[in-house]
Backbone as a chain_set.jsonl record, in Angstrom:
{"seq": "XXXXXXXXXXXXXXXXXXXXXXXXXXXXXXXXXXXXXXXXXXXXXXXXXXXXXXXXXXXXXXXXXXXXXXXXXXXXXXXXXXXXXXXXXXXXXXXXXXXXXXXXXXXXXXXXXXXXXXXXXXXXXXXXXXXXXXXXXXXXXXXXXXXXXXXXXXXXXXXXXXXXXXXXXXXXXXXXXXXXXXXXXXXXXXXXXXXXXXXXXXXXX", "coords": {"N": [[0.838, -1.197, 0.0], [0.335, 1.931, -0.484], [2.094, 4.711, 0.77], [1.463, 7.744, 2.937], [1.774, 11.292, 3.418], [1.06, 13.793, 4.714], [1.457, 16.747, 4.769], [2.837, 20.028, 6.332], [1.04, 20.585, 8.523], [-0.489, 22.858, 10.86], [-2.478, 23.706, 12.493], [-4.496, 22.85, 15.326], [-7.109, 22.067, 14.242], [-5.794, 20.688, 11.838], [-4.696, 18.976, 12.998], [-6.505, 17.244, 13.824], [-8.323, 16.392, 11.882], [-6.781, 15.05, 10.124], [-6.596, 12.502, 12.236], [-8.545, 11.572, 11.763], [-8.408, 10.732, 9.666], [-6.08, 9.0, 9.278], [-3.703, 8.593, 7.88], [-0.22, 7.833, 7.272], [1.465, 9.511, 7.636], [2.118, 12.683, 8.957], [3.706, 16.266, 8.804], [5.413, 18.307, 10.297], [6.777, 21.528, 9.882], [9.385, 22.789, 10.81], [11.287, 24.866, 10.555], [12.113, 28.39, 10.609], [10.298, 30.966, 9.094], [9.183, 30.09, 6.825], [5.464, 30.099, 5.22], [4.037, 27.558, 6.62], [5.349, 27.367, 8.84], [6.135, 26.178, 11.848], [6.207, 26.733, 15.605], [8.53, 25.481, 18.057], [7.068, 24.985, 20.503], [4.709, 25.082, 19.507], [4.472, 22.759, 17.621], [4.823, 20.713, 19.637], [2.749, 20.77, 21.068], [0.859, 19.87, 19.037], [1.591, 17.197, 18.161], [0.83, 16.432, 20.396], [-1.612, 16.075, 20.72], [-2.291, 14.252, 18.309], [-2.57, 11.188, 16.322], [-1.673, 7.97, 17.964], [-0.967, 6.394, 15.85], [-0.588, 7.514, 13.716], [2.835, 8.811, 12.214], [4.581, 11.733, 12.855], [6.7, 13.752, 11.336], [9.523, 15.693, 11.012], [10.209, 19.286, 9.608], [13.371, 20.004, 7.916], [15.589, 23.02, 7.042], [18.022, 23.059, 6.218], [19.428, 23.456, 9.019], [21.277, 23.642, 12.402], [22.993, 20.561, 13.244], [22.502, 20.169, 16.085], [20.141, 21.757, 16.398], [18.152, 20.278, 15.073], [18.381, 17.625, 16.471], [17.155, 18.324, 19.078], [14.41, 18.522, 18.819], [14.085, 15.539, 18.465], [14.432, 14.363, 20.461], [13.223, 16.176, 22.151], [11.186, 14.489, 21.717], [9.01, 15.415, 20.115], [8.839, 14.535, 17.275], [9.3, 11.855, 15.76], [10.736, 11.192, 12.765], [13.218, 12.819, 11.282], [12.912, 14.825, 8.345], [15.158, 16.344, 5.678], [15.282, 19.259, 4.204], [16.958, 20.688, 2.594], [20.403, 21.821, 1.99], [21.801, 20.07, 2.947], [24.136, 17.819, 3.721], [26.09, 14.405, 3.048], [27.73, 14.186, 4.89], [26.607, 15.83, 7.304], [24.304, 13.948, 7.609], [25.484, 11.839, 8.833], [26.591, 13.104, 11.084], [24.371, 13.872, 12.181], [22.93, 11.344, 12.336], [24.413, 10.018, 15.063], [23.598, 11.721, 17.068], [20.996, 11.136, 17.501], [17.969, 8.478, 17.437], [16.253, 8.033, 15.021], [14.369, 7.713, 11.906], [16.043, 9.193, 8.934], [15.568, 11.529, 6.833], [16.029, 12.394, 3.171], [15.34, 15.108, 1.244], [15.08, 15.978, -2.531], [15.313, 18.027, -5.292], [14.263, 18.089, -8.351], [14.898, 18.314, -11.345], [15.898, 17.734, -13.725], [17.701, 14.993, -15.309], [19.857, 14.101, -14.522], [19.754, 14.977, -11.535], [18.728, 12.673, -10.436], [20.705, 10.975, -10.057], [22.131, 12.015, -7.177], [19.695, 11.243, -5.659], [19.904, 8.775, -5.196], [22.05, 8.357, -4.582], [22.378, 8.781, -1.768], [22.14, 8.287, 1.221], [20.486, 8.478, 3.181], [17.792, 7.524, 5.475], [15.429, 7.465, 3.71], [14.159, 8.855, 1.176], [13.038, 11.675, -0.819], [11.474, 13.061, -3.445], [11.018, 16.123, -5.199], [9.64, 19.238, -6.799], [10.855, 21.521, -5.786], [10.773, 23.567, -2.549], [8.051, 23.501, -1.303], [6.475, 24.5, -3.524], [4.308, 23.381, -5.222], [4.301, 22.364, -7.546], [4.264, 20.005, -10.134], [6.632, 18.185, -11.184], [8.86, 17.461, -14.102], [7.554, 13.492, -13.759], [8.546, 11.486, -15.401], [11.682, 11.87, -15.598], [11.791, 10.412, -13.475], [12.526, 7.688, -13.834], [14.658, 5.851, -13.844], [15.008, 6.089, -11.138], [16.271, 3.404, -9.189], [15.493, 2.925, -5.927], [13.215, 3.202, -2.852], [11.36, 5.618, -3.185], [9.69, 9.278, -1.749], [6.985, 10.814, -3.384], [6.801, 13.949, -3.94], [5.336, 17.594, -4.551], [3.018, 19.792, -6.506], [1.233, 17.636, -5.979], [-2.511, 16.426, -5.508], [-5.71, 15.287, -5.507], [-6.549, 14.945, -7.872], [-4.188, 14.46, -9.532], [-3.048, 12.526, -8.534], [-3.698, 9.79, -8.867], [-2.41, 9.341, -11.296], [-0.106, 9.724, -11.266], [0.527, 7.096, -9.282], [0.174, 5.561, -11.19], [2.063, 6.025, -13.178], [4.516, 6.121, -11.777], [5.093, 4.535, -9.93], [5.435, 4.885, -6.647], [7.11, 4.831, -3.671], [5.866, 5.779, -1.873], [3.458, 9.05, -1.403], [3.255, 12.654, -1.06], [2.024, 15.562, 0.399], [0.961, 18.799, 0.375], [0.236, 21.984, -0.135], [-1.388, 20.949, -2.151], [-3.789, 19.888, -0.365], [-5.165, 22.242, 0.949], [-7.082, 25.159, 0.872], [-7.379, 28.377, 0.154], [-5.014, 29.275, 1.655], [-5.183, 27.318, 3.973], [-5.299, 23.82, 5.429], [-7.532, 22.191, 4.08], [-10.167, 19.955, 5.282], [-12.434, 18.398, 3.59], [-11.007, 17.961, 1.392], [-8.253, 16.778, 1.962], [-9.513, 14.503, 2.482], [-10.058, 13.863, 0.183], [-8.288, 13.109, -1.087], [-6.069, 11.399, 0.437], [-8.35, 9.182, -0.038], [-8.504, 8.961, -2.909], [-5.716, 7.82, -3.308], [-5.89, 5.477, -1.407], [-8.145, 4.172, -3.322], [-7.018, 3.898, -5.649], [-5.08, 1.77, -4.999], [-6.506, -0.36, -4.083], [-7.72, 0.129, -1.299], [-9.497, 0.293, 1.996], [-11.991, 2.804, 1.745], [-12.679, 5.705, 2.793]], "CA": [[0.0, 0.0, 0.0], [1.664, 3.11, -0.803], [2.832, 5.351, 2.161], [0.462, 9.048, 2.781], [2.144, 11.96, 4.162], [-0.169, 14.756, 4.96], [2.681, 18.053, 5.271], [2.4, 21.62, 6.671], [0.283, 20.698, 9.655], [-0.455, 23.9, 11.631], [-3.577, 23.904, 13.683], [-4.98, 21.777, 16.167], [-7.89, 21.282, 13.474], [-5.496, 19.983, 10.897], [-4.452, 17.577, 13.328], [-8.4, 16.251, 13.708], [-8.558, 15.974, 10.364], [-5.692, 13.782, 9.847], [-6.726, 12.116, 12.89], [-10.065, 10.94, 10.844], [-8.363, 9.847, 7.813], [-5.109, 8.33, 9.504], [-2.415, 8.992, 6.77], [0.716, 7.244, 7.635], [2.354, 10.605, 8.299], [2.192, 14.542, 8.74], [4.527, 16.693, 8.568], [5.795, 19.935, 10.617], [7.851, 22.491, 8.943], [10.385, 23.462, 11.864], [12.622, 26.093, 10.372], [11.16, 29.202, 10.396], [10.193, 32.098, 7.563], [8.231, 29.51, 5.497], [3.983, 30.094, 5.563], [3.543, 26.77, 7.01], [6.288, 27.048, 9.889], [4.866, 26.01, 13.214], [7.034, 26.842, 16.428], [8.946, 24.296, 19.346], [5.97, 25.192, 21.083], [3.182, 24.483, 18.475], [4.468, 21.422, 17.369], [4.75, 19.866, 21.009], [0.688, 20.556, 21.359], [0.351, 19.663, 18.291], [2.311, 16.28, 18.702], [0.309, 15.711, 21.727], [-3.237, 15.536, 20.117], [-1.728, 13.123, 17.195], [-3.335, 9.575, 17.158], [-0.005, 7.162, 17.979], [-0.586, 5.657, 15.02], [0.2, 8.512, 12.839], [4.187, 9.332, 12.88], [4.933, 12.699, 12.888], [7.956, 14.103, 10.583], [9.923, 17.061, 11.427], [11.125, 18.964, 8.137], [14.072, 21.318, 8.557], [16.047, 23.204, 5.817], [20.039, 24.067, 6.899], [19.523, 23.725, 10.272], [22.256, 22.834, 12.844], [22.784, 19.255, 13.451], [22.246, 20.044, 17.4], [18.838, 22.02, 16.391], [17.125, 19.299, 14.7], [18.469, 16.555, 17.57], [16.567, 18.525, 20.122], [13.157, 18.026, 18.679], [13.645, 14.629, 18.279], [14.801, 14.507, 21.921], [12.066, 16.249, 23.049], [9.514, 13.441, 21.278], [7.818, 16.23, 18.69], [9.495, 13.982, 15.684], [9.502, 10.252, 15.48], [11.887, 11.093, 11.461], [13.323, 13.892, 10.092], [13.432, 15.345, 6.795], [15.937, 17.23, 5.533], [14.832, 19.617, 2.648], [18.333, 22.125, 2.619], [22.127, 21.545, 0.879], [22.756, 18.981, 3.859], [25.528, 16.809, 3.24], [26.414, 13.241, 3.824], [28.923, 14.033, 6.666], [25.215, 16.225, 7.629], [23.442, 12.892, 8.239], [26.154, 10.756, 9.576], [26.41, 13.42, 12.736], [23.217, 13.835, 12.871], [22.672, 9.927, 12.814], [25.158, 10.195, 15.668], [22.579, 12.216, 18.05], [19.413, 10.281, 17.288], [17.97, 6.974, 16.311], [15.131, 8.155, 14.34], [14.79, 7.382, 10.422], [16.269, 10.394, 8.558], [14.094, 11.274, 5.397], [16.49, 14.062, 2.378], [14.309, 15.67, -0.123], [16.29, 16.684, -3.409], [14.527, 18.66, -5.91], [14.133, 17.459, -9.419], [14.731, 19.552, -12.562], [16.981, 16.942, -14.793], [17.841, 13.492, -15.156], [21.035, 14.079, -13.454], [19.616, 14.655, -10.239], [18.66, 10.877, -10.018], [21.796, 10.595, -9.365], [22.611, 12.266, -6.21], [18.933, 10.24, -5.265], [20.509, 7.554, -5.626], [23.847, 8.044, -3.83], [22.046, 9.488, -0.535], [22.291, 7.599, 2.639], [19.454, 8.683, 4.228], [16.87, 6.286, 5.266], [14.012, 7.727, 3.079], [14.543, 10.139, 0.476], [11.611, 12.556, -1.063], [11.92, 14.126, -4.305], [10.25, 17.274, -5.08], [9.987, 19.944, -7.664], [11.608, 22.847, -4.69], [10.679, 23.37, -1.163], [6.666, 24.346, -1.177], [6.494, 25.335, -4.667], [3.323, 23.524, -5.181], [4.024, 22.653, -9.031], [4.57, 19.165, -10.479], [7.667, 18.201, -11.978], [8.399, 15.951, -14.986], [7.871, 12.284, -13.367], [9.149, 10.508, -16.779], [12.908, 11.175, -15.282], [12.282, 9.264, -12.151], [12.068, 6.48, -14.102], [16.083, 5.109, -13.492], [15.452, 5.786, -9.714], [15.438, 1.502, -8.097], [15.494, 2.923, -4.385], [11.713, 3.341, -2.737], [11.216, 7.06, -2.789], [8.527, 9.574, -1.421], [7.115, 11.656, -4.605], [6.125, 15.593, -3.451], [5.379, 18.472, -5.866], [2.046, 19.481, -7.247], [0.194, 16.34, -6.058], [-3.561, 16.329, -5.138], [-6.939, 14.322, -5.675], [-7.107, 14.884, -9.246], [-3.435, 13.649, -10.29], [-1.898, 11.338, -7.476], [-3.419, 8.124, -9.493], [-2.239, 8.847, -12.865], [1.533, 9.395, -10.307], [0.938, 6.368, -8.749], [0.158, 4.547, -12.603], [3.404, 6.514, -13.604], [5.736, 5.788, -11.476], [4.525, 3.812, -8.482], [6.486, 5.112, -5.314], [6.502, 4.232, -2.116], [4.969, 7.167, -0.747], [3.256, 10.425, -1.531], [3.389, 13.264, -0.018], [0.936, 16.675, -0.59], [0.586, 19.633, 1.201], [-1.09, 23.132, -1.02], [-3.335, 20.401, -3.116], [-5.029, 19.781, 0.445], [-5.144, 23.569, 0.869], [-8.014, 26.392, 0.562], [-7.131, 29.63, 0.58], [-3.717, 28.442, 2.667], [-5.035, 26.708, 5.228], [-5.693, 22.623, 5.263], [-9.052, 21.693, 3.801], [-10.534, 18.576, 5.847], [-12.824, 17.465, 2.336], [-9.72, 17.66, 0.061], [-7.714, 16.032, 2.984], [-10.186, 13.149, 2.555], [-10.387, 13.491, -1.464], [-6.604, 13.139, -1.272], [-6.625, 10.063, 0.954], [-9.046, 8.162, -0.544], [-7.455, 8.587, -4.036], [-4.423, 6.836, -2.51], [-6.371, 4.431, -1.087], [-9.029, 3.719, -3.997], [-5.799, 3.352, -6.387], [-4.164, 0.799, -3.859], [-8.128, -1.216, -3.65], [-8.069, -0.23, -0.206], [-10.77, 0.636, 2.137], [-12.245, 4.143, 1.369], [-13.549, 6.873, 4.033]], "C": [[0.873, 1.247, 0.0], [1.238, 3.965, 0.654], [1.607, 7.196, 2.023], [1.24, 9.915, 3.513], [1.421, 13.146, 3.947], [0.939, 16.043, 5.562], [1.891, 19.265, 5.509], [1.505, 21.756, 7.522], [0.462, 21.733, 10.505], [-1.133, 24.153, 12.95], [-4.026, 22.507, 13.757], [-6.379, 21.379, 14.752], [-7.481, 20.494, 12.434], [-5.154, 18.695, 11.624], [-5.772, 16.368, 13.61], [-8.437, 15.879, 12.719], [-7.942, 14.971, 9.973], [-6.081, 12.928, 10.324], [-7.988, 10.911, 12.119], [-9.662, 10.301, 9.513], [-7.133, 9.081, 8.195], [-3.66, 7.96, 8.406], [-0.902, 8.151, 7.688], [1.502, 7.972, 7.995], [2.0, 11.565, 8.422], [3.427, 14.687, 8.864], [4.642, 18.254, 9.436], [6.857, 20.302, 10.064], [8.669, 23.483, 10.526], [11.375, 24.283, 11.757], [11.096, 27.088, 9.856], [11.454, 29.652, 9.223], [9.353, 31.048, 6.37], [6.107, 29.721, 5.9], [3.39, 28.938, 6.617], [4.199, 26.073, 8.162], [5.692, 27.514, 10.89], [6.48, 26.108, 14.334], [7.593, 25.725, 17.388], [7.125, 24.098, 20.016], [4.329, 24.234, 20.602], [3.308, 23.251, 18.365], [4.545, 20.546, 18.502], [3.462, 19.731, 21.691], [0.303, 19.629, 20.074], [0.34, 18.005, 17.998], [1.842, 14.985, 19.826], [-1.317, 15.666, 21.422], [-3.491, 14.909, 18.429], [-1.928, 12.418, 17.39], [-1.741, 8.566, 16.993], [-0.397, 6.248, 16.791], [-0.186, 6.274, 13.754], [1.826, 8.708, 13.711], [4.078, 10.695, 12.477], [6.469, 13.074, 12.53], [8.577, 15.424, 10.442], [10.716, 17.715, 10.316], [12.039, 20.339, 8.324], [15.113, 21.396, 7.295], [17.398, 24.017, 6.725], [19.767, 24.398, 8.293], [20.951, 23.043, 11.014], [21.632, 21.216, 13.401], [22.082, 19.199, 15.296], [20.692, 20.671, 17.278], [17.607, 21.182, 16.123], [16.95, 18.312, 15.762], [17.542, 17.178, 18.884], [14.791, 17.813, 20.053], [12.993, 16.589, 19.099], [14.163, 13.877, 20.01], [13.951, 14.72, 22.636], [10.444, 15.275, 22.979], [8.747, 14.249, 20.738], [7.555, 15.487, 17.886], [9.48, 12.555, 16.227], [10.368, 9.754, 13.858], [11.99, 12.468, 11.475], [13.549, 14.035, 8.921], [14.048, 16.306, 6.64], [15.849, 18.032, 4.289], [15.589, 21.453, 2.77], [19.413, 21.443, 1.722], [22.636, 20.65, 2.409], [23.905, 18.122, 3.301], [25.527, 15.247, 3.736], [26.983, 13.132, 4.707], [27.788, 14.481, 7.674], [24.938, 15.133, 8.433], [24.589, 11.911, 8.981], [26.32, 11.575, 11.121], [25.253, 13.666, 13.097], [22.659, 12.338, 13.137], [23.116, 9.829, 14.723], [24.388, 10.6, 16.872], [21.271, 11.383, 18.06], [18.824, 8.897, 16.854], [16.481, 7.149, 16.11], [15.462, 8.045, 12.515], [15.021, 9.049, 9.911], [15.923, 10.371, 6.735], [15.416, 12.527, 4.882], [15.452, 14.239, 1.168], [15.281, 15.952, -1.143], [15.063, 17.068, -4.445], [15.357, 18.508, -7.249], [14.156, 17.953, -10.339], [15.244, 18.543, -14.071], [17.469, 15.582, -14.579], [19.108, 13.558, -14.176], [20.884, 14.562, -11.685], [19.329, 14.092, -9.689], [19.332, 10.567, -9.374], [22.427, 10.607, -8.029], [21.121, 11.34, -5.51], [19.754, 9.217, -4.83], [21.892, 6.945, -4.669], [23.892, 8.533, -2.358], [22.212, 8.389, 0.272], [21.681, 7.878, 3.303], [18.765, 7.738, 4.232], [15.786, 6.545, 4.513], [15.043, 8.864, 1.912], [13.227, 10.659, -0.254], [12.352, 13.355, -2.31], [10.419, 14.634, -4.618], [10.669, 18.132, -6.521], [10.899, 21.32, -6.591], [10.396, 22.672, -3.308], [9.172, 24.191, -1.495], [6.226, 24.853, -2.685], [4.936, 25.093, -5.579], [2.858, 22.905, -7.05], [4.933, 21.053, -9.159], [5.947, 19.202, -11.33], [7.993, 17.284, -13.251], [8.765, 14.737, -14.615], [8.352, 11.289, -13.989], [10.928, 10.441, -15.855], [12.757, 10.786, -13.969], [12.382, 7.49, -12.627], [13.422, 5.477, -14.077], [16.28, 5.193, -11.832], [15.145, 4.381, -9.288], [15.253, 2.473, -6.725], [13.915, 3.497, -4.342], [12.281, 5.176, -2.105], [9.692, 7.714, -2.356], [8.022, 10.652, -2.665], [6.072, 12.426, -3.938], [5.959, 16.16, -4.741], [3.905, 18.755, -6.34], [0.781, 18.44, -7.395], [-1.279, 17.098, -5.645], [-4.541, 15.546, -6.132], [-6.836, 14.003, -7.354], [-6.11, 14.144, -9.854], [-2.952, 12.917, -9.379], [-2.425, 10.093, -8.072], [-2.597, 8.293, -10.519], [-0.139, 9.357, -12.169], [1.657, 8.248, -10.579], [1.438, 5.381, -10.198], [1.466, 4.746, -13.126], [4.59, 5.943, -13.357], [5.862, 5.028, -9.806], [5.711, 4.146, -7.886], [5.727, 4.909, -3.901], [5.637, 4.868, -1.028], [4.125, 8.369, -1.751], [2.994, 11.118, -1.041], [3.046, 14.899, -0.578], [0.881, 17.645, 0.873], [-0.526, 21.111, 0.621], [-1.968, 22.274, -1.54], [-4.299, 19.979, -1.655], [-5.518, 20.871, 1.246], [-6.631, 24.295, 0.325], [-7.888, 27.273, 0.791], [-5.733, 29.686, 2.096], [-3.946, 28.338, 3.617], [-5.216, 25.177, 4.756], [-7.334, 22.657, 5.333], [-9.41, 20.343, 3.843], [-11.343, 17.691, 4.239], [-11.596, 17.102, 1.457], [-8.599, 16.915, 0.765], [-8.69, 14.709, 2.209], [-9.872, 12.636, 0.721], [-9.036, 12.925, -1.927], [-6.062, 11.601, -0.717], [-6.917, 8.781, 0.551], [-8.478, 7.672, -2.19], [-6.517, 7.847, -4.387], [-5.142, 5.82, -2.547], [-7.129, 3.675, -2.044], [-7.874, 3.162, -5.34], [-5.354, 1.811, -5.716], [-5.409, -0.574, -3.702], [-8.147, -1.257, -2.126], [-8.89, 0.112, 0.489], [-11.037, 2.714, 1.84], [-13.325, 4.764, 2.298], [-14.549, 7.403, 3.377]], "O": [[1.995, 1.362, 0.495], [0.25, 3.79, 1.368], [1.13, 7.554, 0.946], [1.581, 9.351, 4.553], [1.2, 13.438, 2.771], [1.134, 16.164, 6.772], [0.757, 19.542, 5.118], [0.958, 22.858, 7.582], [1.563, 21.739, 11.057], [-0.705, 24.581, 14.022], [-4.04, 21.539, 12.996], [-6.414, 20.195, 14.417], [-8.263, 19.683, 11.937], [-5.253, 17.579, 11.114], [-5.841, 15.139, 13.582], [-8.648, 14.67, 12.628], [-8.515, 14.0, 9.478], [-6.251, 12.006, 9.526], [-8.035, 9.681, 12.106], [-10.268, 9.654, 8.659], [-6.938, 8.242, 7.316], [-2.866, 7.021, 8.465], [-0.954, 8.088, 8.917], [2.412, 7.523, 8.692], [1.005, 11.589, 7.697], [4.249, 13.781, 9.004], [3.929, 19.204, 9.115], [7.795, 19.564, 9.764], [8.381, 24.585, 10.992], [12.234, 24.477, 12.617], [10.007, 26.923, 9.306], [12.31, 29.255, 8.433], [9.037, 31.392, 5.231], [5.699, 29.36, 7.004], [2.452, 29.221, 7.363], [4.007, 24.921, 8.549], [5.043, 28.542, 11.083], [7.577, 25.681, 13.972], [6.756, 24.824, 17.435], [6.318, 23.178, 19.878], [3.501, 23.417, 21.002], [2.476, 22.496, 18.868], [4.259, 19.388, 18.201], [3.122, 18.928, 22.56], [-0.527, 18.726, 20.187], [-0.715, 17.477, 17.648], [2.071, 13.801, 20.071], [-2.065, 15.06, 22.19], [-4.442, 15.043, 17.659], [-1.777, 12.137, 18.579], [-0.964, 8.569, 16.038], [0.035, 5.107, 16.953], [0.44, 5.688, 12.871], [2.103, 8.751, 14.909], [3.294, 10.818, 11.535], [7.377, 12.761, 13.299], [8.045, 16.238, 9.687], [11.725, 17.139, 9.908], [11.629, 21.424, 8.736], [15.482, 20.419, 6.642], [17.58, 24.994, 7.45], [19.875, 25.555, 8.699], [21.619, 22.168, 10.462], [20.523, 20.824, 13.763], [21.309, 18.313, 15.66], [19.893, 20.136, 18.047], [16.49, 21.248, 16.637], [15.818, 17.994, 16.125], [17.242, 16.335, 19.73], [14.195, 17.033, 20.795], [12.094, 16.249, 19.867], [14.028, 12.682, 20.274], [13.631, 14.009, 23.589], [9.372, 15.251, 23.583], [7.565, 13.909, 20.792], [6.396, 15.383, 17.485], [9.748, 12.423, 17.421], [10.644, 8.584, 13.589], [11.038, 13.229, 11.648], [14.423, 13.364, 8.373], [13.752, 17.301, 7.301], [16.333, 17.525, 3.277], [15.175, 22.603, 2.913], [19.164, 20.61, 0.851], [23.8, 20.686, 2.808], [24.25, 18.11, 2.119], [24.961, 14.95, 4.788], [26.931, 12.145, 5.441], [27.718, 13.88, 8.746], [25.168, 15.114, 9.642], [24.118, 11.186, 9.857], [26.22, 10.944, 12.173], [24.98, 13.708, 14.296], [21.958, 12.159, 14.133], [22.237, 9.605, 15.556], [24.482, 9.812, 17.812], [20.736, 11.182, 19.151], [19.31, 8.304, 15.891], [15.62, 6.6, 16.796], [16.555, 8.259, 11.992], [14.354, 9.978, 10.367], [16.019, 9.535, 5.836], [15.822, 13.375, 5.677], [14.978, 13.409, 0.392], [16.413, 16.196, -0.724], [13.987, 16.471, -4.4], [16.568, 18.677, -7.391], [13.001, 18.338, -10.519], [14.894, 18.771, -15.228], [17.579, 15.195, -13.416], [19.121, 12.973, -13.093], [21.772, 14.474, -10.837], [19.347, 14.287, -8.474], [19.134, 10.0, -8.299], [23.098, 9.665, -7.609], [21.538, 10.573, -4.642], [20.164, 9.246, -3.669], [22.406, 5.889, -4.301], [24.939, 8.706, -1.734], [22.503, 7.373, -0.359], [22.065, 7.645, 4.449], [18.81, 6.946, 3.291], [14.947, 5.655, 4.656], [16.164, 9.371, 1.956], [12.287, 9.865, -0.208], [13.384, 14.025, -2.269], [9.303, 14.132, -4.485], [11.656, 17.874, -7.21], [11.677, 21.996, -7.265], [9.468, 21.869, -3.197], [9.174, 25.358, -1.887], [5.469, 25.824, -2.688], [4.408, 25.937, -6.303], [1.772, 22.939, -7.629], [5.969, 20.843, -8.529], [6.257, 20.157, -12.043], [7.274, 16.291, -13.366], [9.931, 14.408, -14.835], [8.625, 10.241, -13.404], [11.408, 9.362, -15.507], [13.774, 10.855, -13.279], [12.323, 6.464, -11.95], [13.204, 4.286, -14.301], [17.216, 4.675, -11.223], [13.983, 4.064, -9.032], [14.064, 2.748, -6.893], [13.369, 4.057, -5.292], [13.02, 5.662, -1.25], [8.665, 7.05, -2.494], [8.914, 11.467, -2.9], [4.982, 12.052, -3.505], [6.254, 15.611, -5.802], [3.406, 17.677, -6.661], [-0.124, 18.314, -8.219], [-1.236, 18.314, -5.459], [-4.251, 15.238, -7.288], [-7.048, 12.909, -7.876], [-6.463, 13.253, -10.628], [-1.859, 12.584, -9.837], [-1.68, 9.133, -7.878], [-1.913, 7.299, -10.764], [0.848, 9.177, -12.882], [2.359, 7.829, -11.499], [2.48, 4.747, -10.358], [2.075, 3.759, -13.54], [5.433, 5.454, -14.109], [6.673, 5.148, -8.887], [6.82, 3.86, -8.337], [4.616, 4.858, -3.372], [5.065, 4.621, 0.034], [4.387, 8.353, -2.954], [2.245, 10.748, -0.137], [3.544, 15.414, -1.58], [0.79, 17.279, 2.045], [-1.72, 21.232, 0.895], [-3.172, 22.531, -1.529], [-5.496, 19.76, -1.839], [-6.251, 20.606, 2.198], [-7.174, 23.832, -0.678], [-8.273, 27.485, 1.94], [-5.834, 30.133, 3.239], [-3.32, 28.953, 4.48], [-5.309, 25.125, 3.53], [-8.103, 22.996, 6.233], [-9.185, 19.556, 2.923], [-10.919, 16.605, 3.842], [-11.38, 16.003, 0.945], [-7.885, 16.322, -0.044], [-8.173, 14.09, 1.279], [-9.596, 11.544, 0.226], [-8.825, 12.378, -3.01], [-5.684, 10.756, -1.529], [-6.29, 7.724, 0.627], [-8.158, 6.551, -2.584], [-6.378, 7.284, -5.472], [-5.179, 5.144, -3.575], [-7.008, 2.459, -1.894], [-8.024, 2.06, -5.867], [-5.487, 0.803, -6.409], [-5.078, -1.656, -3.215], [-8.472, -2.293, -1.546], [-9.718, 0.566, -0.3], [-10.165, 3.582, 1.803], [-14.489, 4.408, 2.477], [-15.295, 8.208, 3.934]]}, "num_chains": 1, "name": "protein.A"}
């Protein structure tokens, strides 16, 4: 069954929402200056009215290795994602502090950025068209990635089957297509969901 990550969780109602459709993940955005960046604070309420069977994924862009290890210290995060110019020496000290799965995003423009896919060492990796940008990318060159990736970018209700038919990945992962006027919209949450799920023949909310 392919993997659901539900990103940019802000308010206690997005976490109900989730809560009702049970997505295999959310997502907080823990570096600030982005629209959908939630504070230490927020995300530790937010964290705490999460059903334990959702994980919760902490996504941080060029942060220090000791900034991210706190979260996951304090039990906000159960993975992080890393969606900055981290490095492989990056994840090996941050491995070093934590034993949570560590997720890198790389953003997709050209066949040659398969490559660095490919040669990551993180335990997950997520490709994307850029950080929030909200705009599909062309999924034809993922087609030399073998490793199970999470595919971001442009998704929602209308195209995440003719993705999954594309280029079946192990995950997907949507944040503006479950959006109204930039907040999380609980129907398109569900329409988003079920799409997944009705692709996959599995049960449908």
């Amino acid at each position: 069954m392919t993997k659901i990550k539900l990103c940019g969780m802000c308010r206690e109602a997005d976490i109900e929402a989730a809560n009702a459709l049970l997505p295999n993940f959310v997502g907080f955005i823990l570096t600030g200056g982005f629209r959908r960046s939630v504070t230490r604070k927020q995300a530790r309420r937010l964290k705490s009215k999460l059903d334990c069977r959702i994980r919760a994924v902490g996504v941080f862009v060029n942060e220090s290795v000791e900034y991210v290890a706190s979260f996951v210290q304090e039990k906000c995060i159960d993975a992080v994602q890393l969606h900055g110019a981290e490095t492989e020496e990056y994840i090996q000290a941050l491995r070093k502090r934590v034993n949570v799965p560590v997720w890198q995003a790389f953003k997709i423009a050209k066949a040659e950025d398969c490559e660095r896919v490919a040669k990551s060492r993180a335990d997950l990796v997520l490709v994307d068209s850029g950080q929030g940008t909200g705009k599909p990318f062309d999924w034809a060159l993922l087609q030399g990635v073998a490793r199970e990736y999470f595919l971001a970018g442009g998704l929602q209700a209308e195209n995440v089957q003719a993705a999954l038919r594309q280029v079946a990945p192990y995950g997907v992962d949507v944040s503006s297509g479950i959006e109204t006027d930039g907040k999380k919209d609980p129907e398109k949450m569900k329409k988003f969901v079920n799409a997944v799920k009705e692709f996959d023949g599995g049960e449908i909310f």
